[in-house]
PDBQT receptor file of N, H, CA, C and O in Angstrom, charges set to zero:
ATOM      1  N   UNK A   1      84.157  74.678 113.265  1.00  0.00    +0.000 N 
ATOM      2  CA  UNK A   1      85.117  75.618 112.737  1.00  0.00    +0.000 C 
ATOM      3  C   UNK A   1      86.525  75.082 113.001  1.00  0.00    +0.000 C 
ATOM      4  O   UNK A   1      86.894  74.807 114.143  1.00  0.00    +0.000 OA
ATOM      5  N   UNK A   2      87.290  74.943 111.947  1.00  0.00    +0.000 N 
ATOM      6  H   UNK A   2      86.991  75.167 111.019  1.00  0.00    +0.000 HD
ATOM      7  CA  UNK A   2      88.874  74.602 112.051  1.00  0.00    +0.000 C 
ATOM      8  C   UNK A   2      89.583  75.548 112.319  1.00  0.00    +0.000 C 
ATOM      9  O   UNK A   2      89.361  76.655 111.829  1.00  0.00    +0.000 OA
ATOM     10  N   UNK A   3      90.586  75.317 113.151  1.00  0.00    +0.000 N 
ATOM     11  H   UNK A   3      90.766  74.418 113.549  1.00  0.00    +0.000 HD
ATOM     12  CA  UNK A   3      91.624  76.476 113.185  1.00  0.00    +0.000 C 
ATOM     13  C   UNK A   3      92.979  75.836 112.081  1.00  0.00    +0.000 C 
ATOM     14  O   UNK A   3      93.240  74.679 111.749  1.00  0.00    +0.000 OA
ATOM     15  N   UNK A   4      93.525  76.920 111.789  1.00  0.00    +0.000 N 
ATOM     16  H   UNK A   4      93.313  77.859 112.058  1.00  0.00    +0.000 HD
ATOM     17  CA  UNK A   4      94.439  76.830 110.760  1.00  0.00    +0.000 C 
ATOM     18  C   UNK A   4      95.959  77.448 111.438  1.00  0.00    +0.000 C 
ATOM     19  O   UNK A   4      95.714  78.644 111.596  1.00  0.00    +0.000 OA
ATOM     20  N   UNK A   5      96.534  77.347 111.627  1.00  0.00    +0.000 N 
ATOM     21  H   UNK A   5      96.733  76.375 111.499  1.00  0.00    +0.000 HD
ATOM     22  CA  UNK A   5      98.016  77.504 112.188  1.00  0.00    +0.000 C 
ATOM     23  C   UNK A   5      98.456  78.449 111.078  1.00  0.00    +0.000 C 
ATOM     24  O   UNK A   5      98.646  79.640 111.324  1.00  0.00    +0.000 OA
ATOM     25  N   UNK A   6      98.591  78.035 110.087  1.00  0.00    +0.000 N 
ATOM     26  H   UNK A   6      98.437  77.067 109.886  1.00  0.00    +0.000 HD
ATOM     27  CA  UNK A   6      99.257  78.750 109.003  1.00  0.00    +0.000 C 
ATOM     28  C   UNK A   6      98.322  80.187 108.622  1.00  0.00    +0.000 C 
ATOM     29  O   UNK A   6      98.603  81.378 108.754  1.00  0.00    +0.000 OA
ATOM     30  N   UNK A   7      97.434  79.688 108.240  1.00  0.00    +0.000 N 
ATOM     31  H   UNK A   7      97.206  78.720 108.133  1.00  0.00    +0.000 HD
ATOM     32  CA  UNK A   7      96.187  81.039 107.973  1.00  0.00    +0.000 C 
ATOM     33  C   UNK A   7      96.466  82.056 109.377  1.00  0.00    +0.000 C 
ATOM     34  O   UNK A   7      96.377  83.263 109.154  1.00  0.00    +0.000 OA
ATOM     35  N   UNK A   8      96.712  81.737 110.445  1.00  0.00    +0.000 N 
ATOM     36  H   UNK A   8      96.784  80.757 110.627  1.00  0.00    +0.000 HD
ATOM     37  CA  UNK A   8      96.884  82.747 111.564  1.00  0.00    +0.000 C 
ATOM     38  C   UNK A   8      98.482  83.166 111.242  1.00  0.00    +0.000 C 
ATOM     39  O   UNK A   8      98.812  84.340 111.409  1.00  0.00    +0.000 OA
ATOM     40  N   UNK A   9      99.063  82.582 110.968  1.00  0.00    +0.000 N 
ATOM     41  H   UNK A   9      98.795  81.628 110.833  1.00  0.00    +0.000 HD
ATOM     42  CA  UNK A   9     100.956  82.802 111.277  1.00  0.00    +0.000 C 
ATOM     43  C   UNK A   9     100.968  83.729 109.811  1.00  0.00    +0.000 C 
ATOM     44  O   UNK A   9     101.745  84.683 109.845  1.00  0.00    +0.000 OA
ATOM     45  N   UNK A  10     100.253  83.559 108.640  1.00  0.00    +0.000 N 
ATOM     46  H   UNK A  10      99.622  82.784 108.613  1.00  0.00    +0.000 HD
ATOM     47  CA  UNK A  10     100.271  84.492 107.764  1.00  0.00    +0.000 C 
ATOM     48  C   UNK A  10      99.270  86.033 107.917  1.00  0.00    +0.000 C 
ATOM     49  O   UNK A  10      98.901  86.538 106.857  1.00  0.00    +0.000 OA
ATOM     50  N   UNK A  11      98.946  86.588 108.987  1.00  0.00    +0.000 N 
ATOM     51  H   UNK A  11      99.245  86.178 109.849  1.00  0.00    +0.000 HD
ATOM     52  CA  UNK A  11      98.548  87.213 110.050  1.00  0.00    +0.000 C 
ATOM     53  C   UNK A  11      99.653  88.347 110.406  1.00  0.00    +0.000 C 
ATOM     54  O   UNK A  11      99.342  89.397 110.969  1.00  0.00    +0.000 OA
ATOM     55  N   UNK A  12     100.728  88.081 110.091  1.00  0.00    +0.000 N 
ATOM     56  H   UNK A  12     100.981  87.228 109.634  1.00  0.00    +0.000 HD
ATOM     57  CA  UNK A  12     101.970  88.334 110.979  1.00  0.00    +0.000 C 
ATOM     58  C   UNK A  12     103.026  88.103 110.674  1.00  0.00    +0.000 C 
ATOM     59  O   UNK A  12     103.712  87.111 110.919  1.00  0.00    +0.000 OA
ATOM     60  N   UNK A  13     103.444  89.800 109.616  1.00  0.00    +0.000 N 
ATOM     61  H   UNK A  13     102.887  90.606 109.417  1.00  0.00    +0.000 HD
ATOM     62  CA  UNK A  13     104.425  90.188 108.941  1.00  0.00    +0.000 C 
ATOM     63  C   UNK A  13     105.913  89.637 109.358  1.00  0.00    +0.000 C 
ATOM     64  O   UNK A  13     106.711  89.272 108.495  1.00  0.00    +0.000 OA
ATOM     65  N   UNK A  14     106.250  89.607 110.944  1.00  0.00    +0.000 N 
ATOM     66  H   UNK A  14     105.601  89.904 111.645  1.00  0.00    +0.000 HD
ATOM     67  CA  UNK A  14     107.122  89.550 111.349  1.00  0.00    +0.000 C 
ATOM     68  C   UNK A  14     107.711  87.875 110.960  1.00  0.00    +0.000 C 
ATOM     69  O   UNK A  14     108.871  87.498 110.797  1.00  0.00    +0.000 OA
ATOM     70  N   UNK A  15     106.444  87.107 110.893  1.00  0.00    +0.000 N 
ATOM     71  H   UNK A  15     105.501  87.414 111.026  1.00  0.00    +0.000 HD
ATOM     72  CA  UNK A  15     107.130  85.868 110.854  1.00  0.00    +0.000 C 
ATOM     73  C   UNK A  15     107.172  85.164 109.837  1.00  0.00    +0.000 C 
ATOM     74  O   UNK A  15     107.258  83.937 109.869  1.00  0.00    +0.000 OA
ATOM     75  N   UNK A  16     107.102  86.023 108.553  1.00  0.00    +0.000 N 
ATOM     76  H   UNK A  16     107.032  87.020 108.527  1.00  0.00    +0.000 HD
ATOM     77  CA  UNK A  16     107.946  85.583 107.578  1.00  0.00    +0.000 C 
ATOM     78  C   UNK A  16     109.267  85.863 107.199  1.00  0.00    +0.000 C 
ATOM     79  O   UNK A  16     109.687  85.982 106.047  1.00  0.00    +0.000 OA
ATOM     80  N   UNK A  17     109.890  85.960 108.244  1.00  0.00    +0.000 N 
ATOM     81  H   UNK A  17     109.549  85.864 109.179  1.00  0.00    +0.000 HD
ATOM     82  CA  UNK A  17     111.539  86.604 108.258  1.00  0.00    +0.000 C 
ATOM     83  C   UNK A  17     112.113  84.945 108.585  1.00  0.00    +0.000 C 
ATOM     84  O   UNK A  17     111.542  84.040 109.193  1.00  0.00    +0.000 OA
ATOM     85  N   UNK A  18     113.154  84.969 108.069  1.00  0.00    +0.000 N 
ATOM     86  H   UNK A  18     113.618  85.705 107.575  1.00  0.00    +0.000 HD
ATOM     87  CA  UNK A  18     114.098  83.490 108.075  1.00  0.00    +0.000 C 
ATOM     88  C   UNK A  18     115.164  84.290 108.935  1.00  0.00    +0.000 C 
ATOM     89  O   UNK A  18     115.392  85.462 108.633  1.00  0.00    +0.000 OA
ATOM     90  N   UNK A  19     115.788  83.724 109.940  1.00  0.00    +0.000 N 
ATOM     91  H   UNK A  19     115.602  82.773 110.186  1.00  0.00    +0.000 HD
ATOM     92  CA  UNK A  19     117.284  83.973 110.924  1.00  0.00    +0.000 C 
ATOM     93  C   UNK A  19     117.727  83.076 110.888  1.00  0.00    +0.000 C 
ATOM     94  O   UNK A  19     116.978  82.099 110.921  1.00  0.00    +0.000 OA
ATOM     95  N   UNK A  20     118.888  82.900 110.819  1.00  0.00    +0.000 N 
ATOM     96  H   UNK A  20     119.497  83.693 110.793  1.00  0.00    +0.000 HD
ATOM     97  CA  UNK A  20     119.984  81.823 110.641  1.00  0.00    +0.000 C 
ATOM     98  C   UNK A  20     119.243  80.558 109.820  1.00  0.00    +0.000 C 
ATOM     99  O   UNK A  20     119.236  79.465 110.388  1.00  0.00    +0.000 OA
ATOM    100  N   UNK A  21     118.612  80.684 108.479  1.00  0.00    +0.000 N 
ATOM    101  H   UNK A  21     118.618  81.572 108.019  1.00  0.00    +0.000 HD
ATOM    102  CA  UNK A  21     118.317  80.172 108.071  1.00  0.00    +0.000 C 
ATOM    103  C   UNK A  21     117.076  78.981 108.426  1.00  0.00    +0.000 C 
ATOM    104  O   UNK A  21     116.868  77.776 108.293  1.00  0.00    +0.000 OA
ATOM    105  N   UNK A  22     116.624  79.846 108.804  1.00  0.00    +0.000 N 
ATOM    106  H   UNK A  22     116.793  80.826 108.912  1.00  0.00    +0.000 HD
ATOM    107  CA  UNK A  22     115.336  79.256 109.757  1.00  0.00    +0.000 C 
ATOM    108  C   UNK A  22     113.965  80.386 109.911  1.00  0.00    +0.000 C 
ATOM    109  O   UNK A  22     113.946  81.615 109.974  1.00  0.00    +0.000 OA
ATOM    110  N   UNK A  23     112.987  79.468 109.934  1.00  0.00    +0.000 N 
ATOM    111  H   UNK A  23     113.003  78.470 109.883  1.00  0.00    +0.000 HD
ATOM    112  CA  UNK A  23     111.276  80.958 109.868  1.00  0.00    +0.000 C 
ATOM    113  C   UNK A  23     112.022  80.962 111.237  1.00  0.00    +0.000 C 
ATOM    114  O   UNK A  23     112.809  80.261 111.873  1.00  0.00    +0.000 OA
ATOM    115  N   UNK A  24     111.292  82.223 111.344  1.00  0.00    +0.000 N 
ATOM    116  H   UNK A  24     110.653  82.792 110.827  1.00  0.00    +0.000 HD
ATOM    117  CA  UNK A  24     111.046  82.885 112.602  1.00  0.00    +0.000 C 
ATOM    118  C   UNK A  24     109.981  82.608 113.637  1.00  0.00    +0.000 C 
ATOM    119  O   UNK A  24     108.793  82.842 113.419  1.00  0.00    +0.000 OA
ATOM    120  N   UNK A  25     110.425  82.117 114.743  1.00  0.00    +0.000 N 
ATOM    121  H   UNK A  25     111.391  81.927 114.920  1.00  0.00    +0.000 HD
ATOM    122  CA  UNK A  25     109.634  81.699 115.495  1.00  0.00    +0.000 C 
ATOM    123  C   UNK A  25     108.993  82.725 116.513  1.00  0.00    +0.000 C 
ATOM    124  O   UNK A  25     109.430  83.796 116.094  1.00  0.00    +0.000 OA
ATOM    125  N   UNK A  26     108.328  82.962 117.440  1.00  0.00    +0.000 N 
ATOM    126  H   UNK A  26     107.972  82.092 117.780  1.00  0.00    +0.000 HD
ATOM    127  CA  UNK A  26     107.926  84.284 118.203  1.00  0.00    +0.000 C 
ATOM    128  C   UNK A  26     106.818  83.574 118.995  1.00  0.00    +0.000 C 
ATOM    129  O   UNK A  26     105.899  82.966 118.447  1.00  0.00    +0.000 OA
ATOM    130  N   UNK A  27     106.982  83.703 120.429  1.00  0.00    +0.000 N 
ATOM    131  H   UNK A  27     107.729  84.197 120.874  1.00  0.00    +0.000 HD
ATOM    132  CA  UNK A  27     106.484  83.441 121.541  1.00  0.00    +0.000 C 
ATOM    133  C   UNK A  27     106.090  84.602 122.477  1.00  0.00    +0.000 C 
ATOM    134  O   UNK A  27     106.830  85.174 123.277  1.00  0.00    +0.000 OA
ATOM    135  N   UNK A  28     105.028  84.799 122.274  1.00  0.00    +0.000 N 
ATOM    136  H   UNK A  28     104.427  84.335 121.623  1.00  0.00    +0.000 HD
ATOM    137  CA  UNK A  28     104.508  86.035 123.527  1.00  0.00    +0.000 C 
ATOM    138  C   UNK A  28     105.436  85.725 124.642  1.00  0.00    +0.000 C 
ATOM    139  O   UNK A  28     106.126  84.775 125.011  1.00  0.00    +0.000 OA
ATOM    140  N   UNK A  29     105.099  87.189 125.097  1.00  0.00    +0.000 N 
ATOM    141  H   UNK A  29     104.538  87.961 124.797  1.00  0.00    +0.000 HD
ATOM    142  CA  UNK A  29     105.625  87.591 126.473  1.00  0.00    +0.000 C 
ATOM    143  C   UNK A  29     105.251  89.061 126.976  1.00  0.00    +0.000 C 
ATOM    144  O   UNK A  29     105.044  90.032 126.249  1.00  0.00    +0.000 OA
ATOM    145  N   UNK A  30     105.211  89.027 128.265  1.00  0.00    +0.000 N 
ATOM    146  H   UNK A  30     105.380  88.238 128.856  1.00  0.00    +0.000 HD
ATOM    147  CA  UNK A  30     105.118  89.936 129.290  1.00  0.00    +0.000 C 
ATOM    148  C   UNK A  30     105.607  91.369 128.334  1.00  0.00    +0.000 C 
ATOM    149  O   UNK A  30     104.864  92.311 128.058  1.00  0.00    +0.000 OA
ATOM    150  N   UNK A  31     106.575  91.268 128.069  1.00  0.00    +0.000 N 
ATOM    151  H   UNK A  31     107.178  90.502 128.293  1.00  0.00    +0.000 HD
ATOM    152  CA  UNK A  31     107.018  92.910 127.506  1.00  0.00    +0.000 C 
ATOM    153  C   UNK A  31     106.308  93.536 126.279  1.00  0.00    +0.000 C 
ATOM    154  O   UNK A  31     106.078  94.720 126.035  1.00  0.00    +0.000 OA
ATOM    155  N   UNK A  32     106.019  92.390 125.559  1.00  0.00    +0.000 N 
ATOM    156  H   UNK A  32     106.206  91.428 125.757  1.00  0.00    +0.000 HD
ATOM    157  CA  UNK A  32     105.654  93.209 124.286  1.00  0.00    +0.000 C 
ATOM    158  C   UNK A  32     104.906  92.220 123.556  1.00  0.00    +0.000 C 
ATOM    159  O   UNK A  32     105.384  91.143 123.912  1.00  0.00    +0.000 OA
ATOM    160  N   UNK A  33     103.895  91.993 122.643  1.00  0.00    +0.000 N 
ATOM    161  H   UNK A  33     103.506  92.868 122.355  1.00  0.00    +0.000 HD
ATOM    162  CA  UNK A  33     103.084  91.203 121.683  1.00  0.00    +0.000 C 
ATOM    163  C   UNK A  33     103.801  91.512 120.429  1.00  0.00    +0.000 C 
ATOM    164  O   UNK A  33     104.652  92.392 120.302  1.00  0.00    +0.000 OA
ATOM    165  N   UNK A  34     103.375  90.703 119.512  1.00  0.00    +0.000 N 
ATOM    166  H   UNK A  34     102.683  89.989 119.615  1.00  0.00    +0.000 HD
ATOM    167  CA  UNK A  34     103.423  90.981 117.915  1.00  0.00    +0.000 C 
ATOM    168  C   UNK A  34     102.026  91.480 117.410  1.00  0.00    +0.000 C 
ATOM    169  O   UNK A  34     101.066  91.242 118.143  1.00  0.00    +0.000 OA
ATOM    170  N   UNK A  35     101.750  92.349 115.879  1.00  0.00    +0.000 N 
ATOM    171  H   UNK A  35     102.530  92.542 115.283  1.00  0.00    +0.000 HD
ATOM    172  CA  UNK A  35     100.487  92.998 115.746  1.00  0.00    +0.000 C 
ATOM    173  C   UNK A  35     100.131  92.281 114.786  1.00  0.00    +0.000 C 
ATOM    174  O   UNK A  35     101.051  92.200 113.973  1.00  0.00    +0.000 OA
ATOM    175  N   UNK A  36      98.992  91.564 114.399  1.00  0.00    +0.000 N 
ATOM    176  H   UNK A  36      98.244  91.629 115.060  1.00  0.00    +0.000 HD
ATOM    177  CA  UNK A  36      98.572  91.323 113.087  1.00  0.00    +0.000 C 
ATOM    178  C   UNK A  36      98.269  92.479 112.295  1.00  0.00    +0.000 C 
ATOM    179  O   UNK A  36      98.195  93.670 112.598  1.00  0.00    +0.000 OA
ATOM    180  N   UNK A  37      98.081  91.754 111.018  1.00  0.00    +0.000 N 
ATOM    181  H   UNK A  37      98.141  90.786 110.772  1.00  0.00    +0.000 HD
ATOM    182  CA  UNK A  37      98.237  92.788 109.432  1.00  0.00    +0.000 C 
ATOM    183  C   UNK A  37      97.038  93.320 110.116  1.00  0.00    +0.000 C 
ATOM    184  O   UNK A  37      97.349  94.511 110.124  1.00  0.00    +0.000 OA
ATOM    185  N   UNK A  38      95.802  93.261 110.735  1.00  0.00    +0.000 N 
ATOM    186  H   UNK A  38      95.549  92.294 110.728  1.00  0.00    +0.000 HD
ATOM    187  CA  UNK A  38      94.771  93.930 110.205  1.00  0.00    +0.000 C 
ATOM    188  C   UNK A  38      94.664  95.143 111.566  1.00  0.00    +0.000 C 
ATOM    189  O   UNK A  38      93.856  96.072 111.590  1.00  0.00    +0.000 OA
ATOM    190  N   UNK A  39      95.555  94.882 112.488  1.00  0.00    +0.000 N 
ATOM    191  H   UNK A  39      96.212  94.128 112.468  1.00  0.00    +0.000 HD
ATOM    192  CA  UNK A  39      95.825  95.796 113.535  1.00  0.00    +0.000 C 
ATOM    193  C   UNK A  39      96.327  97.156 113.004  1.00  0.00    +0.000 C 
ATOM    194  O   UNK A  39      95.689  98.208 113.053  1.00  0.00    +0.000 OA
ATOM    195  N   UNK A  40      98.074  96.912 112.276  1.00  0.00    +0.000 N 
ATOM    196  H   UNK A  40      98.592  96.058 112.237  1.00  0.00    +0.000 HD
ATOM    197  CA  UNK A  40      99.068  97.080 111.825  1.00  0.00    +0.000 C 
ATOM    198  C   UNK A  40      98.063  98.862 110.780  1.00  0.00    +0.000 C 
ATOM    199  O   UNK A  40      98.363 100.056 110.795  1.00  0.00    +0.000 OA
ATOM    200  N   UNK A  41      96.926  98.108 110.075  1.00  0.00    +0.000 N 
ATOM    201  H   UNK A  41      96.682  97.139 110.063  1.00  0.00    +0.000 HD
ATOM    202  CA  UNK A  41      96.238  98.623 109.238  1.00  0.00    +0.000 C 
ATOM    203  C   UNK A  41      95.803  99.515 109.861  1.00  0.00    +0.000 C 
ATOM    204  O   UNK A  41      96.282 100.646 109.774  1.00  0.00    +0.000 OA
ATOM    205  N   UNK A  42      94.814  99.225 110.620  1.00  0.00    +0.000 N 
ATOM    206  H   UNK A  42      94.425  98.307 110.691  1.00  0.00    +0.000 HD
ATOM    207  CA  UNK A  42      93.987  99.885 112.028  1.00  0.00    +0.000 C 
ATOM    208  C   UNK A  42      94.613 101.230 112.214  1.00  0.00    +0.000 C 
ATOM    209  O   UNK A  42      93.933 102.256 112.213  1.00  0.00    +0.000 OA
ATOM    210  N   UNK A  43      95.923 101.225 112.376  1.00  0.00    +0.000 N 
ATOM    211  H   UNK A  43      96.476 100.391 112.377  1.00  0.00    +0.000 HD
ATOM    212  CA  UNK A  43      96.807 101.769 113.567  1.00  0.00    +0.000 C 
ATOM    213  C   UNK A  43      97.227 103.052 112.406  1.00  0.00    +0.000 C 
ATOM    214  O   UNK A  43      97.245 104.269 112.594  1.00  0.00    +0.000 OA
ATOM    215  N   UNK A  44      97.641 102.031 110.792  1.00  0.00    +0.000 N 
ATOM    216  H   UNK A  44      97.627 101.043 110.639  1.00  0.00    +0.000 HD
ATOM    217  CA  UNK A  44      98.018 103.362 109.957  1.00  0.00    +0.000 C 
ATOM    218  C   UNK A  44      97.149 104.132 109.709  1.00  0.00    +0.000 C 
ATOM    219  O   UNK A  44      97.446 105.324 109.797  1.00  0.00    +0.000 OA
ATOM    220  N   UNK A  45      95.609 103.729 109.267  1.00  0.00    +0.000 N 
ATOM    221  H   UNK A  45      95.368 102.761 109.196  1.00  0.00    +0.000 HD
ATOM    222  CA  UNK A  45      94.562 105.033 109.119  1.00  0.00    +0.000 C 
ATOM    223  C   UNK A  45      94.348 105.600 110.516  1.00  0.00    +0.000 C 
ATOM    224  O   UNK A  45      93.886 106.714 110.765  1.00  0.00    +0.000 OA
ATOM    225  N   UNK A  46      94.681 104.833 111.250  1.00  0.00    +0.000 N 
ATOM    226  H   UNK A  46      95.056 103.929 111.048  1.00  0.00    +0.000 HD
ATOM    227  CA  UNK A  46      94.108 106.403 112.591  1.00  0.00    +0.000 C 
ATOM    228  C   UNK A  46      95.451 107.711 112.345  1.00  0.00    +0.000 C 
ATOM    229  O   UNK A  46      95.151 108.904 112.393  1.00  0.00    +0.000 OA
ATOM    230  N   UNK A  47      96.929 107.236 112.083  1.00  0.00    +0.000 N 
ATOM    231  H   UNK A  47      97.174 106.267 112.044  1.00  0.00    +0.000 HD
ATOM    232  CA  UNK A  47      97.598 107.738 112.570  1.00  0.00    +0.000 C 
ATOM    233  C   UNK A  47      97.647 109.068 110.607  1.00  0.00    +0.000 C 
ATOM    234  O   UNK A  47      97.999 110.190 110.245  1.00  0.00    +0.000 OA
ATOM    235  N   UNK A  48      97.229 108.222 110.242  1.00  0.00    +0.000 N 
ATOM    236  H   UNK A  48      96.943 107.310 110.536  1.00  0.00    +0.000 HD
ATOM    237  CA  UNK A  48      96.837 109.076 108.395  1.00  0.00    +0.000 C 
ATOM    238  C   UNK A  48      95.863 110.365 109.131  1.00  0.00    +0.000 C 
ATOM    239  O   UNK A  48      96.214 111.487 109.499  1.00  0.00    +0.000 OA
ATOM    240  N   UNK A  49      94.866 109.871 109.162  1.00  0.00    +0.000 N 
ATOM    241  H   UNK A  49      94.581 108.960 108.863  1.00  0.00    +0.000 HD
ATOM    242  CA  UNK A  49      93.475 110.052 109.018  1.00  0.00    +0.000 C 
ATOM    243  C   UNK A  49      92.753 111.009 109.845  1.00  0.00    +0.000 C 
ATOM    244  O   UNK A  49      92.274 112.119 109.614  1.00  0.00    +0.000 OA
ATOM    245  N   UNK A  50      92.807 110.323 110.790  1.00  0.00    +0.000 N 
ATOM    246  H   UNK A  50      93.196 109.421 110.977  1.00  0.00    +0.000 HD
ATOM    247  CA  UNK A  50      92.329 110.933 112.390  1.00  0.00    +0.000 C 
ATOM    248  C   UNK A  50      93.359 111.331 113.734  1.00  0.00    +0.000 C 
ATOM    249  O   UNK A  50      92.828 112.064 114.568  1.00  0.00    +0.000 OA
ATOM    250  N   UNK A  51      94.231 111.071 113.900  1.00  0.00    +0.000 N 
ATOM    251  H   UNK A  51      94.663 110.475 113.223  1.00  0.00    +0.000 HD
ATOM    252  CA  UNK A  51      95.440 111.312 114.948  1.00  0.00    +0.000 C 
ATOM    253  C   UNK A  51      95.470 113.453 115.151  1.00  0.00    +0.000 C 
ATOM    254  O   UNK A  51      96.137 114.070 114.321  1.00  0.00    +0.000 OA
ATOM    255  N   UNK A  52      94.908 114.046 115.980  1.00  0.00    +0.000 N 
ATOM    256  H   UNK A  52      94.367 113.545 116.655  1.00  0.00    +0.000 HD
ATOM    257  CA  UNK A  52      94.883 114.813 115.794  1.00  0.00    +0.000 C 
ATOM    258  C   UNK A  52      94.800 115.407 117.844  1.00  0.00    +0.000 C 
ATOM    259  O   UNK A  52      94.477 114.653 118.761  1.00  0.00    +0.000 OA
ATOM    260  N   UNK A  53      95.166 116.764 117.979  1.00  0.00    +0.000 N 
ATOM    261  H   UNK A  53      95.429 117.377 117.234  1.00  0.00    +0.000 HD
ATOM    262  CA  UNK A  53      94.352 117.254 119.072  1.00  0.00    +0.000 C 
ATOM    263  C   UNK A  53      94.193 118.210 118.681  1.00  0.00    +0.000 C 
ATOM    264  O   UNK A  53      95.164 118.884 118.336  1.00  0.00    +0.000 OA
ATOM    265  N   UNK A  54      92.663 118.776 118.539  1.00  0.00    +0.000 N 
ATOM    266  H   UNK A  54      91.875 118.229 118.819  1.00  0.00    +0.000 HD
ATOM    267  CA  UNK A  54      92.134 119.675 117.771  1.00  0.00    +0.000 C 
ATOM    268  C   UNK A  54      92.055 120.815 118.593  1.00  0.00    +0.000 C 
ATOM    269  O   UNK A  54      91.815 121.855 117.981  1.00  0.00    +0.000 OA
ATOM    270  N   UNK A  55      92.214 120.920 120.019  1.00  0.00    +0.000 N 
ATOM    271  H   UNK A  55      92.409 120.075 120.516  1.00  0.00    +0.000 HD
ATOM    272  CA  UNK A  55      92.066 121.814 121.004  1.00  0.00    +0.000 C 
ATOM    273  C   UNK A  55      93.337 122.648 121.302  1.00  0.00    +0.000 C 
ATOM    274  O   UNK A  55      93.253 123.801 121.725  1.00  0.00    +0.000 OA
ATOM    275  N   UNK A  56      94.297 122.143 121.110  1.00  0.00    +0.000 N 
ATOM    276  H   UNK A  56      94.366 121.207 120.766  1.00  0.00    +0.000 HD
ATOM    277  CA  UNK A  56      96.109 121.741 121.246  1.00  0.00    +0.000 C 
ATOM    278  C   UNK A  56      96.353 123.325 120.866  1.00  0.00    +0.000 C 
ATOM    279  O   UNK A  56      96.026 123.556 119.702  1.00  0.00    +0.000 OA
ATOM    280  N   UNK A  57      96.860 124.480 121.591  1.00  0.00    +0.000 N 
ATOM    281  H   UNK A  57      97.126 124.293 122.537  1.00  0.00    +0.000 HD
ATOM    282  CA  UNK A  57      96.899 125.982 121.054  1.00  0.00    +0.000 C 
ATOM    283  C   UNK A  57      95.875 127.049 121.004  1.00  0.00    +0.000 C 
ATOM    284  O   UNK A  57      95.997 128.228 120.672  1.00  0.00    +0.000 OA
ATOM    285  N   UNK A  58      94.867 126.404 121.392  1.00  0.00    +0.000 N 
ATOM    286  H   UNK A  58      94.767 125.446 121.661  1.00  0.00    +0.000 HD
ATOM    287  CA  UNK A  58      93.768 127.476 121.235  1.00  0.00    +0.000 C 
ATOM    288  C   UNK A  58      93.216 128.147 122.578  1.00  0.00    +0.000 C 
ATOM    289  O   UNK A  58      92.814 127.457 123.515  1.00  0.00    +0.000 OA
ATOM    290  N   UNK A  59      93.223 129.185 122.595  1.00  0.00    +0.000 N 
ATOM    291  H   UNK A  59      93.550 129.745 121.834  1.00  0.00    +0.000 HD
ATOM    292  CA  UNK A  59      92.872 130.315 124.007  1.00  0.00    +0.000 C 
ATOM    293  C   UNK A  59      92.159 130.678 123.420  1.00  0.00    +0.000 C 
ATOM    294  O   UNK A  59      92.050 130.949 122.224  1.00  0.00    +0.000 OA
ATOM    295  N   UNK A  60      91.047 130.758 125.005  1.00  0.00    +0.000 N 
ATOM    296  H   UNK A  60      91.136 130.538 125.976  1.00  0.00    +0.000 HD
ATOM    297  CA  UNK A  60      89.944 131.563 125.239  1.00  0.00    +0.000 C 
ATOM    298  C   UNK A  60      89.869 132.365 125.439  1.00  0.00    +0.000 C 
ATOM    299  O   UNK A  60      88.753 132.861 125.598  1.00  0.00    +0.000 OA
TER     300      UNK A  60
């Protein structure tokens, strides 16, 4: 199995942004990650879909 650099970096909305006329480069770190597209996805149908507390107001 090959790994592909590019096939992963197109993964990851953020780093098709150009700054000072240059791609965008992005190096993990301690504070925070970047999300791939299929996370990104993940994250919008829970927060569509399912994101709920169904208990949230209700007395017994």
């Amino acid at each position: 199995m090959s790994f592909s650099a590019e096939q992963v970096k197109n993964d990851f909305p953020i780093l098709t942004q150009i700054i000072n006329d240059e791609p965008l480069v992005y190096l993990d770190n301690a504070a925070t990650t970047q999300k791939p597209t299929a996370v990104l996805a993940a994250l919008e149908t829970y927060y569509r879909e399912a994101n709920a507390n169904v208990h949230r107001g209700v007395h017994t």
